[in-house]
DSSP file (Angstrom, degrees, kcal/mol; ACC not computed):
  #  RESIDUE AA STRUCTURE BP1 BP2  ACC     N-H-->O    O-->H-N    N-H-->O    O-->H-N    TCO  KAPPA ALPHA  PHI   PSI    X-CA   Y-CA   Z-CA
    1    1 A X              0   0    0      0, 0.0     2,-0.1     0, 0.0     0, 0.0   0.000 360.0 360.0 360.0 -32.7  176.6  135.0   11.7
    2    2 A X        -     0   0    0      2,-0.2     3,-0.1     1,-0.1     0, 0.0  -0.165 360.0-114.3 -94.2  55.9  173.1  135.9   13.0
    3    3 A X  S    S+     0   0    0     -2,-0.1     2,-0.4     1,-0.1    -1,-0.1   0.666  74.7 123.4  16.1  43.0  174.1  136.4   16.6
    4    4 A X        -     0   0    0      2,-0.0     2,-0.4     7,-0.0    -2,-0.2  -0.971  36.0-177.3-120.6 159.0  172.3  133.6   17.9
    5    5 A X        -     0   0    0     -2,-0.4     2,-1.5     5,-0.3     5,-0.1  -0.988  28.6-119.5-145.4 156.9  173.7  131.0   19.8
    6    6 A X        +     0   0    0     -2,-0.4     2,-0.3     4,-0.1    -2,-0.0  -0.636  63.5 110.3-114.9  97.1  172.5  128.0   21.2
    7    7 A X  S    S-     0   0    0     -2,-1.5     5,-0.1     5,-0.1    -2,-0.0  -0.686  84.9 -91.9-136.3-175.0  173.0  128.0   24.7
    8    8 A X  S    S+     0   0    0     -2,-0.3    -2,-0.1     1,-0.1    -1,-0.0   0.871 127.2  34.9 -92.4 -21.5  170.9  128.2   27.5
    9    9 A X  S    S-     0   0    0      2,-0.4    -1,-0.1     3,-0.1     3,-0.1   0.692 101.1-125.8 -92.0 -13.9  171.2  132.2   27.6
   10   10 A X  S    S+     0   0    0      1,-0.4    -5,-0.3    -5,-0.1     2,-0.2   0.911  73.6 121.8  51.2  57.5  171.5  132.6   23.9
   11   11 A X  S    S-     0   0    0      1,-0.3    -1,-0.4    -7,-0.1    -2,-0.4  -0.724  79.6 -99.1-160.3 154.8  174.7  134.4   24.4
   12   12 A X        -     0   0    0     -2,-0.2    -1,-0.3    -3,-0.1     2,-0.2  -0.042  45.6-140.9 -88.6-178.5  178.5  133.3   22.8
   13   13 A X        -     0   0    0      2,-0.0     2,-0.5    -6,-0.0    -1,-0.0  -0.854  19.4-158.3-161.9 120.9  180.1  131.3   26.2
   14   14 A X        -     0   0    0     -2,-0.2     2,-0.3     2,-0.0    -2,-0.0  -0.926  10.4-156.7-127.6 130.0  183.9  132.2   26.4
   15   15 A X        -     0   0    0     -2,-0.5     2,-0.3     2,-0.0    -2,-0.0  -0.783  13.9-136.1-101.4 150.5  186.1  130.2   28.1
   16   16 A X        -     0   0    0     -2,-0.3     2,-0.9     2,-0.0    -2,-0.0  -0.869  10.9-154.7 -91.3 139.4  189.5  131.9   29.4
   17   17 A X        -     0   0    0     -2,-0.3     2,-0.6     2,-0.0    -2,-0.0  -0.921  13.9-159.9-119.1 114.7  193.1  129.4   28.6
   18   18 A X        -     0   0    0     -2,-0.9     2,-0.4     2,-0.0    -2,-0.0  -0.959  17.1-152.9-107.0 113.9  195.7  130.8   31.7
   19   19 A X        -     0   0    0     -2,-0.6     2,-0.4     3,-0.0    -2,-0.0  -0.885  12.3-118.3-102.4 138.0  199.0  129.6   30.1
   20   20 A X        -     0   0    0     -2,-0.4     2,-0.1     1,-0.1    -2,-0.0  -0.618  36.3-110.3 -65.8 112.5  201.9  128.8   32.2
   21   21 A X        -     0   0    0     -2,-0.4     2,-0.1     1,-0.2    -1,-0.1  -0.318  27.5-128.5 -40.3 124.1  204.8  131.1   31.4
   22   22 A X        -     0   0    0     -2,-0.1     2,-0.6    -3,-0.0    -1,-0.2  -0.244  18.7-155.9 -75.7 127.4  207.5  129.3   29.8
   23   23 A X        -     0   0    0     -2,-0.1     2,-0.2     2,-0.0    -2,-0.0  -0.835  10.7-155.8-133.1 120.0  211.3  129.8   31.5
   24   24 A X        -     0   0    0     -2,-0.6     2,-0.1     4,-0.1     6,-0.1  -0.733  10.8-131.7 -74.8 129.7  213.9  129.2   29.1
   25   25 A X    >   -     0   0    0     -2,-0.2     2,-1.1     1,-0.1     3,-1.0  -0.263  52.1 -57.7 -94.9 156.1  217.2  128.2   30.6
   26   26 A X  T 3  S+     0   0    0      1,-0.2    -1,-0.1    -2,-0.1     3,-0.1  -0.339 127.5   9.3 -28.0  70.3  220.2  129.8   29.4
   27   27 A X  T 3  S+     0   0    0     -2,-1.1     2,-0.4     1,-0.2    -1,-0.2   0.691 101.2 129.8  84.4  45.1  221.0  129.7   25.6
   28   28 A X    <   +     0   0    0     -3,-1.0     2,-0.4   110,-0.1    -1,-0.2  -0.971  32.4 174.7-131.8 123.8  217.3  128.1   25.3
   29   29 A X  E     -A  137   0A   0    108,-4.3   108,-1.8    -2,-0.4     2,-0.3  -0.975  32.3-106.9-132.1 165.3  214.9  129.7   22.6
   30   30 A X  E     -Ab 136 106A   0     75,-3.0    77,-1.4    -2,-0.4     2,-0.3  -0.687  32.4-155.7 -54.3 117.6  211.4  128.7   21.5
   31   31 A X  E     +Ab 135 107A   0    104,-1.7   104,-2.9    -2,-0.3     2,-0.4  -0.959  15.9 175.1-111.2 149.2  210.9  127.1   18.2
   32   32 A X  E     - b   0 108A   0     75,-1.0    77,-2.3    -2,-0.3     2,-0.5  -0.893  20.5-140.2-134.6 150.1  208.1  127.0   16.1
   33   33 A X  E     + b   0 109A   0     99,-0.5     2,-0.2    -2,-0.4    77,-0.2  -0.963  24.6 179.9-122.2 141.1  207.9  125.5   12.5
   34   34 A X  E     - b   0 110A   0     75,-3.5    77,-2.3    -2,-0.5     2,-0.3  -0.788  25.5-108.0-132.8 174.0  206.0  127.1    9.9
   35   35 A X        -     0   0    0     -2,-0.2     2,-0.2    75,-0.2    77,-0.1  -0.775  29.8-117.7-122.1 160.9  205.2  126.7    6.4
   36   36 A X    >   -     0   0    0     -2,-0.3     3,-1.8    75,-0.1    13,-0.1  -0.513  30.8-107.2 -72.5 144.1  206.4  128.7    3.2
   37   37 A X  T 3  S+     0   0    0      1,-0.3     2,-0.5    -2,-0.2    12,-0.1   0.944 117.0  53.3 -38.9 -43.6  204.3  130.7    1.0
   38   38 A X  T 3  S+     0   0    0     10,-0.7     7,-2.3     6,-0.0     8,-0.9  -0.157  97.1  85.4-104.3  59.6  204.7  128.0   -1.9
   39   39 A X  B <   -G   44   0B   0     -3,-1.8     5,-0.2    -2,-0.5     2,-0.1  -0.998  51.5-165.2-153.9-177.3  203.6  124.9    0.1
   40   40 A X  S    S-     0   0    0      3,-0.9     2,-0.5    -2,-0.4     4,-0.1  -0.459  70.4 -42.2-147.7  64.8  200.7  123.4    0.9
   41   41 A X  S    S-     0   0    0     -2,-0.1    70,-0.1     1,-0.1     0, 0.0  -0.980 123.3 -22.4  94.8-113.8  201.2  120.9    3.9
   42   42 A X  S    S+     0   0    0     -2,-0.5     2,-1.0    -7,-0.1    -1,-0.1   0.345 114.3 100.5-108.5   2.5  204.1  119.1    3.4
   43   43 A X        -     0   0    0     -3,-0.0    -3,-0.9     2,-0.0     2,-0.5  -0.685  59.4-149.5-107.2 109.2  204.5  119.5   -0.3
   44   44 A X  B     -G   39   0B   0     -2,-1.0    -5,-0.2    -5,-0.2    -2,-0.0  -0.518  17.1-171.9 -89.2 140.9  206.7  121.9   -1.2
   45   45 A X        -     0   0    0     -7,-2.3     2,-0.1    -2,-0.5    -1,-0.1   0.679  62.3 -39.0 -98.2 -33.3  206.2  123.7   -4.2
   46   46 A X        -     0   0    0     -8,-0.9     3,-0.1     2,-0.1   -10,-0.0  -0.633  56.5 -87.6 178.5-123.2  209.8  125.7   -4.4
   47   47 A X  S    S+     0   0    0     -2,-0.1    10,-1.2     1,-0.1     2,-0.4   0.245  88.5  95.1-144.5  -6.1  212.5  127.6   -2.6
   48   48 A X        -     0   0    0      8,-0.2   -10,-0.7     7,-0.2     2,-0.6  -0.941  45.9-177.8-126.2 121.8  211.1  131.0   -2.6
   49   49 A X  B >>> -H   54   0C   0      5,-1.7     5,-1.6    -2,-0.4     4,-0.9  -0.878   5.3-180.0-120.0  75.0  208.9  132.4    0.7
   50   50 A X  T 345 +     0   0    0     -2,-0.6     5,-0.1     1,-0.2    -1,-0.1   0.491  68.5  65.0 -94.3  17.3  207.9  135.7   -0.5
   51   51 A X  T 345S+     0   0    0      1,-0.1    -1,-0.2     3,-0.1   -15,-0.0   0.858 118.9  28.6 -51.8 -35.5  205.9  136.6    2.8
   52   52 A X  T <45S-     0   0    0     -3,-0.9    -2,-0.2     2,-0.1    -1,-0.1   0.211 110.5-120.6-115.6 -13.8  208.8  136.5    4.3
   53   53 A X  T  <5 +     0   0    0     -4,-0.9     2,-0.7     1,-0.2    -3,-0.2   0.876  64.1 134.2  44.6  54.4  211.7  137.6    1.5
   54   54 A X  B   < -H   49   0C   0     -5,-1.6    -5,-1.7    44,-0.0     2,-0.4  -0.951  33.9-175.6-110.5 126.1  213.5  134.5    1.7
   55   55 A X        +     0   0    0     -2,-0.7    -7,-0.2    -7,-0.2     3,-0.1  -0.915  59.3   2.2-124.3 135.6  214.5  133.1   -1.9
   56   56 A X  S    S+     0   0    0     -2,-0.4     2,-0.3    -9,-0.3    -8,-0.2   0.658 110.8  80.4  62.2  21.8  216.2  129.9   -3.1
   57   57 A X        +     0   0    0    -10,-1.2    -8,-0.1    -3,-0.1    -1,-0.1  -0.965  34.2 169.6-142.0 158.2  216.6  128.3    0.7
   58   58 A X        +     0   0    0     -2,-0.3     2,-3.3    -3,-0.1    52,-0.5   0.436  61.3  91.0-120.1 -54.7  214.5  126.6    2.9
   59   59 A X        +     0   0    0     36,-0.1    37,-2.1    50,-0.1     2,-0.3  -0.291  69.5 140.6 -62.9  88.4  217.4  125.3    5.9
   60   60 A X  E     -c   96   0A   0     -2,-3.3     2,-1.0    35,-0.3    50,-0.7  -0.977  54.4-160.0-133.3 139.4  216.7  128.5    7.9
   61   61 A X  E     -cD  97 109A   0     35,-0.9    37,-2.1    -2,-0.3     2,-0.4  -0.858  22.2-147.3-119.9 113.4  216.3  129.5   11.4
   62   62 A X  E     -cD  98 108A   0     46,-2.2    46,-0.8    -2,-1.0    37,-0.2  -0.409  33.4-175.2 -57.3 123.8  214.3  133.2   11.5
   63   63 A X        -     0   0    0     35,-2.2    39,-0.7    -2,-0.4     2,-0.7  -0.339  32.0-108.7-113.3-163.7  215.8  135.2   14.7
   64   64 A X     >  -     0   0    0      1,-0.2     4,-0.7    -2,-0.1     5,-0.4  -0.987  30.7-126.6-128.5 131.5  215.6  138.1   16.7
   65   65 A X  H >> S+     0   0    0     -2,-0.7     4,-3.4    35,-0.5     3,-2.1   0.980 109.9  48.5 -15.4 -77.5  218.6  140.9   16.5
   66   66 A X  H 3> S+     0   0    0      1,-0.3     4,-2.8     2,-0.2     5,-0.3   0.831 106.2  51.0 -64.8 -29.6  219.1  140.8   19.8
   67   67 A X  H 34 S+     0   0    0      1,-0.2     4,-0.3     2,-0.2    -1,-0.3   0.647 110.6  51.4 -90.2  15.8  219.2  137.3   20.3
   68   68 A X  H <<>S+     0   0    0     -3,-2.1     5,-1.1    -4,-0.7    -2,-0.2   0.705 102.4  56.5-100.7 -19.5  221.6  136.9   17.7
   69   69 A X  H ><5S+     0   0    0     -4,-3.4     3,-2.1    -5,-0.4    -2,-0.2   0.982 111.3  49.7 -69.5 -47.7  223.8  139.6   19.1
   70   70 A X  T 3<5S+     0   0    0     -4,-2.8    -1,-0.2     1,-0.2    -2,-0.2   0.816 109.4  44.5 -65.6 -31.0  223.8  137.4   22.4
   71   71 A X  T 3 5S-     0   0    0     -5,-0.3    -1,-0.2    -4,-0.3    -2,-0.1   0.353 119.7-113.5 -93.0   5.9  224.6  134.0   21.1
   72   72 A X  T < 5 +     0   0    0     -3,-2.1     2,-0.4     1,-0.2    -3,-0.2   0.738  65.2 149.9  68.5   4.7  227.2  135.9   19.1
   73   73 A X      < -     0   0    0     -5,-1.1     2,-0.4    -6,-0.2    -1,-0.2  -0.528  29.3-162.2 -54.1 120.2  225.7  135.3   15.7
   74   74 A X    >   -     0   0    0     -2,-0.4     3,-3.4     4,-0.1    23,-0.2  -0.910  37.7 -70.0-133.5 148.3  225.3  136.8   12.1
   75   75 A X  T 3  S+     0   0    0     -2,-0.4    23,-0.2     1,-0.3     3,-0.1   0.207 112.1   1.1 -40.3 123.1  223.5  136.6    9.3
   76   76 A X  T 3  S+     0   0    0     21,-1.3    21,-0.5     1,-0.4    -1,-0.3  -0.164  87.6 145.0 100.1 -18.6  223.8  133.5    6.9
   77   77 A X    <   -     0   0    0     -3,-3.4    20,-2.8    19,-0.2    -1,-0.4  -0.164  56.3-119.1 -54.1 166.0  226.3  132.0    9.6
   78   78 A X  E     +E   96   0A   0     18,-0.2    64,-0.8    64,-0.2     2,-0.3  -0.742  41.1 177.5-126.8 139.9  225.6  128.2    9.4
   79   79 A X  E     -EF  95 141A   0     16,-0.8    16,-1.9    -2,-0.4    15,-0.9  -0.882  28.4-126.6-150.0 160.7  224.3  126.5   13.0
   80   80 A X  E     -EF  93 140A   0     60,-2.4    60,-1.4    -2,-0.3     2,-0.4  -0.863  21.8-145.2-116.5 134.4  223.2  123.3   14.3
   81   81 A X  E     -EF  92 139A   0     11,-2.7    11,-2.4    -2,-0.4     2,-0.3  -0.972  15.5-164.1-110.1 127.5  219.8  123.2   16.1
   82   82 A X  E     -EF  91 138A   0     56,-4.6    56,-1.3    -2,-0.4     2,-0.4  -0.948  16.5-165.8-143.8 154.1  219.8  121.0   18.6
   83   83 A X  E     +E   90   0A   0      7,-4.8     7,-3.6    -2,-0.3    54,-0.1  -0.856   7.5 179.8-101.9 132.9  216.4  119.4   20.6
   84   84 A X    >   +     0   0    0     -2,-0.4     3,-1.9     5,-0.3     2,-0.8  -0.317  26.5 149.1-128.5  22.9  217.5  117.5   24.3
   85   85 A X  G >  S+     0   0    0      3,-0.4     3,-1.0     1,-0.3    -2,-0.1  -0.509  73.3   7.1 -42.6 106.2  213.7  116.5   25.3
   86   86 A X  G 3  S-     0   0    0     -2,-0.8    -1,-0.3     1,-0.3     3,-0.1   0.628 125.3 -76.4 105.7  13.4  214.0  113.2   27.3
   87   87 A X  G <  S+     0   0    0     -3,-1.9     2,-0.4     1,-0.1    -1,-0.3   0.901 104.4 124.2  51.7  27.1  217.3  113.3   27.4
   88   88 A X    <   -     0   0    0     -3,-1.0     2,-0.6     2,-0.0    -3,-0.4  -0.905  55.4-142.1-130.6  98.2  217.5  112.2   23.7
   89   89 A X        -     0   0    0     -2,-0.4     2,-0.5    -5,-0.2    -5,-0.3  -0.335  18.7-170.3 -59.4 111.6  219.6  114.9   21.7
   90   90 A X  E     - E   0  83A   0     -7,-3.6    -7,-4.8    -2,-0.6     2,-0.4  -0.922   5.0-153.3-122.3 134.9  218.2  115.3   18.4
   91   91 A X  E     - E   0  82A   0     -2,-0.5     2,-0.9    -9,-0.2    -9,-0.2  -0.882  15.2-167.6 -99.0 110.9  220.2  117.5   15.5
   92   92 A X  E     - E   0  81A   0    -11,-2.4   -11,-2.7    -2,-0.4     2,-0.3  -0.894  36.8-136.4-108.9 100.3  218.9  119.5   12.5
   93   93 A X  E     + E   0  80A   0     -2,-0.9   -13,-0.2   -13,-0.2    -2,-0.0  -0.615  58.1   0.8 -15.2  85.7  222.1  120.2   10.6
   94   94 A X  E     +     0   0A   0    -15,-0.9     2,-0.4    -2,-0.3   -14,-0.2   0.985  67.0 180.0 122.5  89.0  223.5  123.2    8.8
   95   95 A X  E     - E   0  79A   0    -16,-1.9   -16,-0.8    -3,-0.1     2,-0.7  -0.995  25.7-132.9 -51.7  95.1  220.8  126.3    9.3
   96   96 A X  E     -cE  60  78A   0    -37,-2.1   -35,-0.9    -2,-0.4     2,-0.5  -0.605  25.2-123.6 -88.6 118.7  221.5  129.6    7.8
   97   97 A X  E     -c   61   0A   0    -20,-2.8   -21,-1.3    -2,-0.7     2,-0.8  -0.329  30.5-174.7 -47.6 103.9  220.8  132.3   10.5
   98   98 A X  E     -c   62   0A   0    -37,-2.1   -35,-2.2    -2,-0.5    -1,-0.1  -0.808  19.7-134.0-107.8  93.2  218.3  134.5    8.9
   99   99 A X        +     0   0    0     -2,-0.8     2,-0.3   -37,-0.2   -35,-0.1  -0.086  37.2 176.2 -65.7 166.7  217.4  138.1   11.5
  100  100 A X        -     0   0    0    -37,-0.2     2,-3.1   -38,-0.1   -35,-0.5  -0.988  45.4 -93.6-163.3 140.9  213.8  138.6   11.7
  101  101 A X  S    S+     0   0    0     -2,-0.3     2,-0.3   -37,-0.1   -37,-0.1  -0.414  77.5 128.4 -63.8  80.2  211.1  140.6   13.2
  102  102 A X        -     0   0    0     -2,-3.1     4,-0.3   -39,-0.7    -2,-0.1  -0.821  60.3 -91.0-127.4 102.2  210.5  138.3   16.0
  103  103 A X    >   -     0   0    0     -2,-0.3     3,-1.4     2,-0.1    -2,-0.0   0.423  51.0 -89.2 -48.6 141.3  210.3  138.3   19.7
  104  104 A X  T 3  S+     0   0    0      1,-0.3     3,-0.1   -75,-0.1    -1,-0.1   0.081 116.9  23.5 -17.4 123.6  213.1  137.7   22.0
  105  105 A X  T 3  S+     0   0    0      1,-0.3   -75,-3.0   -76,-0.1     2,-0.3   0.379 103.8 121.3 101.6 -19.2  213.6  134.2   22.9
  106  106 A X  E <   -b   30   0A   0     -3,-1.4     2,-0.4    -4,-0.3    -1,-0.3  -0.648  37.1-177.7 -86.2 141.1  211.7  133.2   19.6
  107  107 A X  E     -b   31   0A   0    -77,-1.4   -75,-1.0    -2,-0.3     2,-0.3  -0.980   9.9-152.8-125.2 155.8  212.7  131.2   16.7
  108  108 A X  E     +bD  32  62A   0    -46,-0.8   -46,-2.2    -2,-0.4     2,-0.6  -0.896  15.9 168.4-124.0 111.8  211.2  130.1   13.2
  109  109 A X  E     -bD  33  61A   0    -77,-2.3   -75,-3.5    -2,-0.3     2,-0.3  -0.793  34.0-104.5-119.5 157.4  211.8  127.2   11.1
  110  110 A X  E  >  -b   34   0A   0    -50,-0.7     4,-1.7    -2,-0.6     2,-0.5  -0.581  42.2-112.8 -86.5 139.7  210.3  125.6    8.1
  111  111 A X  T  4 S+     0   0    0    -77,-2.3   -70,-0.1    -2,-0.3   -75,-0.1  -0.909  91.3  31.8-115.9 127.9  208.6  122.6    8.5
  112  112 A X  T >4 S+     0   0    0     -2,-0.5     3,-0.7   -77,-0.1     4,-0.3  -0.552 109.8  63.5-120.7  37.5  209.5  119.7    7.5
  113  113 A X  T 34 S+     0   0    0     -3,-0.3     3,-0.3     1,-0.3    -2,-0.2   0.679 104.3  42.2 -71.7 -30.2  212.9  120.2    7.7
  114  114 A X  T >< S+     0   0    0     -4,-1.7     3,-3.0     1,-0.2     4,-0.3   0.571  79.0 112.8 -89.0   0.4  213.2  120.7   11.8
  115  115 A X  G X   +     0   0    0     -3,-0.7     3,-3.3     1,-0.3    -1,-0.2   0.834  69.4  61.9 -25.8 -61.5  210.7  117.8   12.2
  116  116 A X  G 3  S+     0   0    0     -4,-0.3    -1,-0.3     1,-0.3    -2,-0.1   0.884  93.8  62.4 -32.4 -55.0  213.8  115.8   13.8
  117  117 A X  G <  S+     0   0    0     -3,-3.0     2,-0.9     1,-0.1    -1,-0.3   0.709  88.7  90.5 -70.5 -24.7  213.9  118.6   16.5
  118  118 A X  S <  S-     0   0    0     -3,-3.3    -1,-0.1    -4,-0.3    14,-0.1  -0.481  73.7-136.5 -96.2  99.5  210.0  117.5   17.8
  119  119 A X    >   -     0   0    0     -2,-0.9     3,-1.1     1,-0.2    12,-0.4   0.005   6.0-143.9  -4.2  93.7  209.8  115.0   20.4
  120  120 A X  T 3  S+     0   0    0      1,-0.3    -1,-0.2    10,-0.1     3,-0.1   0.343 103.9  60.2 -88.7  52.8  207.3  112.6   19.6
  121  121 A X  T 3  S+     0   0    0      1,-0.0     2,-0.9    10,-0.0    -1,-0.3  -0.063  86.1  83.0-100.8  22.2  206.8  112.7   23.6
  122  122 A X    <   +     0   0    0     -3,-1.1     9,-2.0    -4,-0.1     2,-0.3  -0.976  67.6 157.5 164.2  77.9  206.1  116.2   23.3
  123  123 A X  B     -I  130   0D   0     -2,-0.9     7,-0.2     7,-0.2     5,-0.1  -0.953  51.4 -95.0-141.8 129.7  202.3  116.1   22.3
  124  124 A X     >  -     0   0    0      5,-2.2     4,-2.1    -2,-0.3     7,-0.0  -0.090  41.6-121.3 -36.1 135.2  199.1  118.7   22.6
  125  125 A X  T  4 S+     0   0    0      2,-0.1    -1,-0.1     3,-0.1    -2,-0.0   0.938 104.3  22.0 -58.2 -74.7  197.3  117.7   26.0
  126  126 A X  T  4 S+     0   0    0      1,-0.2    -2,-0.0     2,-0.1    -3,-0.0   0.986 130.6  38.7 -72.9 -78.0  193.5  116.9   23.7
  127  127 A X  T  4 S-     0   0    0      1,-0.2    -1,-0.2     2,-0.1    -2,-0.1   0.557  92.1-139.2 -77.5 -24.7  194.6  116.3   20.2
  128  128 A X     <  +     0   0    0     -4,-2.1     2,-0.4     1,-0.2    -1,-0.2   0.619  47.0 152.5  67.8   8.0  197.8  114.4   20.7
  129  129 A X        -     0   0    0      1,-0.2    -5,-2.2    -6,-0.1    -1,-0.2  -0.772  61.5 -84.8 -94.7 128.6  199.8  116.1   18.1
  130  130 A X  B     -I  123   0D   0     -2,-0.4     2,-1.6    -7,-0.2     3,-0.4   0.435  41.0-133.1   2.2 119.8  203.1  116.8   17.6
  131  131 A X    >   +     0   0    0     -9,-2.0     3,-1.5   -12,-0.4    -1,-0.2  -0.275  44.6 160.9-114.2  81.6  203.6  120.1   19.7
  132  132 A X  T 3   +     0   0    0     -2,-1.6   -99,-0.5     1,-0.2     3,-0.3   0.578  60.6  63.9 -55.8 -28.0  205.5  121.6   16.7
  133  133 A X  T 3  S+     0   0    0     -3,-0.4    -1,-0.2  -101,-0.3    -2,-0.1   0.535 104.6  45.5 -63.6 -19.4  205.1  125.4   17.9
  134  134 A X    <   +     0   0    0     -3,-1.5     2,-0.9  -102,-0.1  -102,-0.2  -0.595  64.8 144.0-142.0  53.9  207.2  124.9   21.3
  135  135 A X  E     -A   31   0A   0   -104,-2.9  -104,-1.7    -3,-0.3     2,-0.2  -0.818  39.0-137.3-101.8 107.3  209.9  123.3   20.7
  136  136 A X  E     +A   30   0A   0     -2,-0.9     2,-0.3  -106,-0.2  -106,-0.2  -0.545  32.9 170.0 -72.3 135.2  213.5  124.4   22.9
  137  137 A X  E     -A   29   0A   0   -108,-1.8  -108,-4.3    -2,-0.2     2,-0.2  -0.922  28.9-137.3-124.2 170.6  216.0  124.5   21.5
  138  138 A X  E     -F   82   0A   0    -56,-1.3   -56,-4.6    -2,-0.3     2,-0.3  -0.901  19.3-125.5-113.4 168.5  220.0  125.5   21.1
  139  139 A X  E     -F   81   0A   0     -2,-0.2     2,-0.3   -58,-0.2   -58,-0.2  -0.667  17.2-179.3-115.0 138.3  222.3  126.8   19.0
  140  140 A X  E     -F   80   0A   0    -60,-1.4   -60,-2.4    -2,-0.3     2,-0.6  -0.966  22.7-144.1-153.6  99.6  225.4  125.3   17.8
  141  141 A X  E >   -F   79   0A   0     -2,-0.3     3,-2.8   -62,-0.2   -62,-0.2  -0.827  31.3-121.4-101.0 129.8  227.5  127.7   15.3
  142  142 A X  T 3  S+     0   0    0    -64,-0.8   -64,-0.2    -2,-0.6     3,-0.1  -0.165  99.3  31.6 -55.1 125.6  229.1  125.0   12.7
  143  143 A X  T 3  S+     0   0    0      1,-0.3    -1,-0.3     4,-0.1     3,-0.1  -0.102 101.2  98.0 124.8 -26.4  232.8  125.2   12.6
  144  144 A X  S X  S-     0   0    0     -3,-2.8     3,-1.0     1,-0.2    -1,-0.3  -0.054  88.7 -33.8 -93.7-161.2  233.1  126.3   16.7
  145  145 A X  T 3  S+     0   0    0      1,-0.3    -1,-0.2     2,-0.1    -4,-0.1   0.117 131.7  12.6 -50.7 141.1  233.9  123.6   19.7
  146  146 A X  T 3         0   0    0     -3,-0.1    -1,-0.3     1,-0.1    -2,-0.1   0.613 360.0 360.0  63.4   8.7  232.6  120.1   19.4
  147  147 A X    <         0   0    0     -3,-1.0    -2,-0.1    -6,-0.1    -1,-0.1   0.217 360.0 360.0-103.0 360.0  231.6  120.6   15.5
C-alpha cells in the first residue's frame, strides 16, 4: 500500500503467464463450476442465486444463445453433461439449460453438483487441485438417441 517493494530495484516485478489457446473439438464447450450467492464453500445455504436470477434450482448449465442455437437447445430443456478425460466417461444427470451472458464455447455450473465431471487426473500444474474451471465437456439432450 506504500509503494515500496522489496526487491532489488524497489519496483513491483511482473511476470507475464502466455496461455496456450484451448481448441475445442466439435460439440466440446468449456466448463467451469461456480458457487451460488447463498453458499459458502460447499455448504449450501438455499436454492436461490440472486447474482445471477436463478431461483429454487441449483442442476443448471448457464449457456451462450448462440451455442444453444447450435446444439439445438432451449431453455429449461433437460441435458446430460458428459466429461470423457482418460477415456473414462463421467455423467452429471438431468441439467436445465439456462441462456446466459457468456462467451461462446463457455459453460457454467454449480459446484458441487458437476464435481463428477472433474477428472481427478486433471490437476493445476503447482497447487495440484482439481482443475474445476476447464473442464470439456458435451451435451446430451435427455429424451434424444442413446437416453
Amino acid at each position: 500500500r506504500e509503494g515500496r517493494f522489496d526487491t532489488s530495484t524497489q519496483k513491483a516485478k511482473f511476470n507475464i503467464a502466455v496461455a496456450e489457446p484451448l481448441k475445442l473439438k466439435q460439440g466440446q464447450l468449456m466448463m467451469m463450476t461456480i458457487r451460488s450467492h447463498d453458499q459458502f464453500n460447499t455448504t449450501i445455504y438455499g436454492l436461490d442465486d440472486r447474482y445471477r436470477g436463478i431461483y429454487h434450482e441449483r442442476r443448471v448449465i448457464l449457456m451462450n444463445r448462440q451455442d444453444m442455437t447450435r446444439l439445438g437447445l432451449q431453455e429449461s430443456d433437460v441435458v446430460d453433461l458428459v466429461n470423457n478425460d482418460d477415456g473414462v466417461e463421467r455423467i452429471a444427470h438431468s441439467f436445465l439449460v439456462v441462456p446466459y451472458a457468456i462467451p461462446k464455447g463457455c459453460t457454467a455450473t454449480y459446484f458441487p453438483e458437476t464435481n463428477v465431471l472433474v477428472s481427478i487426473n486433471s490437476v493445476a500444474d503447482k497447487s495440484n487441485t482439481p482443475v474445476s474451471k476447464l473442464v470439456i465437456i458435451t451435451i446430451r439432450k435427455k429424451g434424444g438417441a442413446g437416453n
